[in-house]
C-alpha positions in Angstrom: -3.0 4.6 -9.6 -2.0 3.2 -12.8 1.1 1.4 -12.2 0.8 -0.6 -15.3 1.1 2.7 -17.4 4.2 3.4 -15.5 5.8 0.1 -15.8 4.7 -0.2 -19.4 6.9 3.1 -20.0 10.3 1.8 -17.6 10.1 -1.5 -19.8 10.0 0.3 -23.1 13.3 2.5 -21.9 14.9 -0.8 -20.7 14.3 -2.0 -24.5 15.6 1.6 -25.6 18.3 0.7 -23.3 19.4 -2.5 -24.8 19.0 -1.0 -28.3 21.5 2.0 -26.9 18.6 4.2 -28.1 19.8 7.4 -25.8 17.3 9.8 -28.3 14.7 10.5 -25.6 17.2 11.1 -23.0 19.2 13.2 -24.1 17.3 15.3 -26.4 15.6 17.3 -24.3 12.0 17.0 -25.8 9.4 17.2 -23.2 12.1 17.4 -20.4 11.5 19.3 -17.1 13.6 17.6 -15.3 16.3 20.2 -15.0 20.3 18.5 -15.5 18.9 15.0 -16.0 19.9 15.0 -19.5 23.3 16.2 -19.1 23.8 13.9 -15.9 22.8 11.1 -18.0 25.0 12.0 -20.8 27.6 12.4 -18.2 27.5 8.6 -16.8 28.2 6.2 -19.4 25.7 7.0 -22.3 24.1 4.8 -23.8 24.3 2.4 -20.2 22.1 4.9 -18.3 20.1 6.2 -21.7 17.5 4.4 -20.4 16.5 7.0 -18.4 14.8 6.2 -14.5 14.8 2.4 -15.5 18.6 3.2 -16.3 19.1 5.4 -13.3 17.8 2.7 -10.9 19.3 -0.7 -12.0 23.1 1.3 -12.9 25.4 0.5 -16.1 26.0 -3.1 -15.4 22.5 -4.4 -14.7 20.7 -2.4 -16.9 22.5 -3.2 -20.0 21.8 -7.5 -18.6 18.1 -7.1 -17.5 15.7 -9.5 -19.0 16.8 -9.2 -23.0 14.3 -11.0 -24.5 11.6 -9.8 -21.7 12.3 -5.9 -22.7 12.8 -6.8 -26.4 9.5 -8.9 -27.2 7.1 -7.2 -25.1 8.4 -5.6 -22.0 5.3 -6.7 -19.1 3.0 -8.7 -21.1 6.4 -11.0 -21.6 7.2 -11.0 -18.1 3.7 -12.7 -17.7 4.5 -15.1 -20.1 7.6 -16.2 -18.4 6.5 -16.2 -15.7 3.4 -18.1 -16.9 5.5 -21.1 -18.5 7.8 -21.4 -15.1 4.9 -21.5 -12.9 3.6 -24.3 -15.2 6.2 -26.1 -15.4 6.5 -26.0 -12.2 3.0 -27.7 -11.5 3.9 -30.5 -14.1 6.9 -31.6 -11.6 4.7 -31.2 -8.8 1.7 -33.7 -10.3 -1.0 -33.8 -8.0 1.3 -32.4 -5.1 -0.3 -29.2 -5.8 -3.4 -27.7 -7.3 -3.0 -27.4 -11.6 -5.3 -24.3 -12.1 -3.7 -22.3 -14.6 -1.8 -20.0 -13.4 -3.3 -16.1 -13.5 -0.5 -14.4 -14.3 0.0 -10.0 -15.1 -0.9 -11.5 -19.0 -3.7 -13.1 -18.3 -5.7 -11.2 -16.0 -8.4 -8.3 -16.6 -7.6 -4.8 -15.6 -8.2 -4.6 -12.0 -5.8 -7.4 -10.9 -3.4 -6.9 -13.4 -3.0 -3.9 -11.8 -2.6 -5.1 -8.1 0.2 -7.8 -9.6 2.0 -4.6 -11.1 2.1 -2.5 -8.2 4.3 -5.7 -6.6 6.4 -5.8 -9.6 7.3 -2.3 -9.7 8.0 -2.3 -5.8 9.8 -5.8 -6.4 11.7 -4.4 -9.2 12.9 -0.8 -6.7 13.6 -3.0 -3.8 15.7 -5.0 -6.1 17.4 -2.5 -7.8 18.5 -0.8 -4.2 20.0 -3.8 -2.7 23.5 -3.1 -4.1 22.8 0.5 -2.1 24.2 2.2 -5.2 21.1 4.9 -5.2 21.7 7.5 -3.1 19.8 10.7 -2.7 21.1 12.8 -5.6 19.9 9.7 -7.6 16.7 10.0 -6.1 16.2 12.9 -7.1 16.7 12.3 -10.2 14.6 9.5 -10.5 11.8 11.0 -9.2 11.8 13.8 -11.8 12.8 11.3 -14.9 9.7 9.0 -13.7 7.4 12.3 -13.6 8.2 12.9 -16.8 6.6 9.7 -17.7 3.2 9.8 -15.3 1.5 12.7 -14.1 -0.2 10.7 -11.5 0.5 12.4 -8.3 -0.8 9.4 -6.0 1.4 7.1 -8.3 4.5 9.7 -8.4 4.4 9.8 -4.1 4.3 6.3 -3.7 6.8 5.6 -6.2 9.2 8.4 -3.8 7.8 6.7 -1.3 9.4 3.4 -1.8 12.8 4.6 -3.2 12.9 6.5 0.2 12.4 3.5 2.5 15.2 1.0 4.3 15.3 -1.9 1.7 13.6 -4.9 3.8 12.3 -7.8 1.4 10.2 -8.7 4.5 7.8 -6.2 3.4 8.4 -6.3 -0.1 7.3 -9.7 -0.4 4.6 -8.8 1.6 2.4 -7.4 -1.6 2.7 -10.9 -3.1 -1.3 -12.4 -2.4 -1.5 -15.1 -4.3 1.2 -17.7 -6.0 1.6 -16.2 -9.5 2.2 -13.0 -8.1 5.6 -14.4 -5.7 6.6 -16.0 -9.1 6.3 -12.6 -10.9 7.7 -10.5 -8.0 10.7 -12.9 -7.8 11.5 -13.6 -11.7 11.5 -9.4 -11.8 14.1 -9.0 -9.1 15.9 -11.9 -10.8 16.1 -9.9 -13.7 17.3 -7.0 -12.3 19.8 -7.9 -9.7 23.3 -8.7 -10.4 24.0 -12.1 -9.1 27.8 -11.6 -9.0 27.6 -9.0 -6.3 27.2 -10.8 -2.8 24.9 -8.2 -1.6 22.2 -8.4 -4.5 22.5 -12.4 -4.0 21.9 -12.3 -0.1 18.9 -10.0 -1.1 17.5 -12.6 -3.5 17.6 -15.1 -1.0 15.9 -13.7 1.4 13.5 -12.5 -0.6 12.8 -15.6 -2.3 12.2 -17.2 1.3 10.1 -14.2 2.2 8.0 -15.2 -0.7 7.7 -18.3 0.2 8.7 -19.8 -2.6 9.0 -23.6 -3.2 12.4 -24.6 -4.1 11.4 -26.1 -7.0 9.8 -23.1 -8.5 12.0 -21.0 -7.4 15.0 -22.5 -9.5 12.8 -23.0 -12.1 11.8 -19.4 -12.5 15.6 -19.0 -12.4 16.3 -21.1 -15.2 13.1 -19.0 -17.1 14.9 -15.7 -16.4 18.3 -16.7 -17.9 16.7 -18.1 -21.0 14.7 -14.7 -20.8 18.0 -13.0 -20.6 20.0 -14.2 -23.6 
């Protein structure tokens, strides 16, 4: 599957997004995906123009998520990020822990960069269904807006897959094999969630604990993603 393709393409709507860039939504070019354009244009403009990335995180979030990350690079800046919390993070730690540097989604060659973006993307649905907003006429929609962007059937069932299943960070967090990848799973969903709605909060405390996160890190890849979001 290429999930980095995919994810590539939902970053570069959430920039489209930000930029209130609703062309590619709403102009019907290459669109098979029946009254998704009119839906769109029907909900708030320029706030779901983003297209699935818009459809899934909702008006609020998606105009907030990650500025700078969707502005200056999309993925490769989420590495980044990611890259300079998890550092930072060591340098606290001194010799506590081990100061490798980190292998983050930026830094890695094709293969693994892949397995880190399967977790983001499932990070970044299971985040953006824990306010249970998405309900299954969204789906639907989703699934044909994200087909318009891959033609990978393994990629397109999984990614149904996953928007279909009960939200349980347990086995979300569960993708995350190595340390860099919690951080990158967890700075995502802190991205994408809305921390003034109680339900997205609970969800990003579980699933920072589910990660196994160190405190430490954890607010430090907070502090990261609100710099990343101005």
């Amino acid at each position: 599957m290429n999930t980095k393709g995919l994810l590539d393409q939902l970053f570069k709507q959430g920039a489209d997004l930000l930029a209130g860039n609703t062309s590619h939504a709403s102009s019907g070019k290459n669109d098979n995906s029946g009254g998704v354009s009119g839906f769109l244009a029907g909900r708030g403009g320029a706030a779901l123009g983003g297209g699935a990335l818009g459809l899934l995180l909702g008006s609020k979030k998606g105009r907030k998520m990650g500025g700078k990350i969707l502005t200056y690079g999309g993925l490769a800046a989420l590495g980044v990020v990611a890259y300079k919390a998890y550092g930072n993070w060591q340098k606290q730690q001194g010799s506590k822990v081990s100061q490798a540097e980190p292998q983050t989604v930026d830094r890695l060659p094709a293969p693994q960069a892949e397995q880190h973006c399967h977790a983001i993307l499932r990070a970044i649905i299971g985040a953006a269904k824990a306010d249970g907003h998405i309900d299954d006429r969204e789906r639907d929609l989703i699934d044909n807006e994200v087909a318009r962007l891959t033609s990978d059937g393994a990629l397109l069932h999984w990614f149904d897959a996953e928007l279909k299943k009960p939200l349980d960070p347990t086995e979300i967090a569960s993708s995350a094999t190595t340390p860099e990848m919690a951080a990158e799973m967890y700075l995502a969903s802190v991205l994408v969630v809305d921390e003034e709605n109680f339900m997205e909060r609970s969800y990003l405390t579980e699933l920072a604990r589910q990660l196994k996160l160190e405190p430490a890190l954890k607010a430090e890849l907070e502090q990261q993603a609100r710099h990343a979001s101005g």
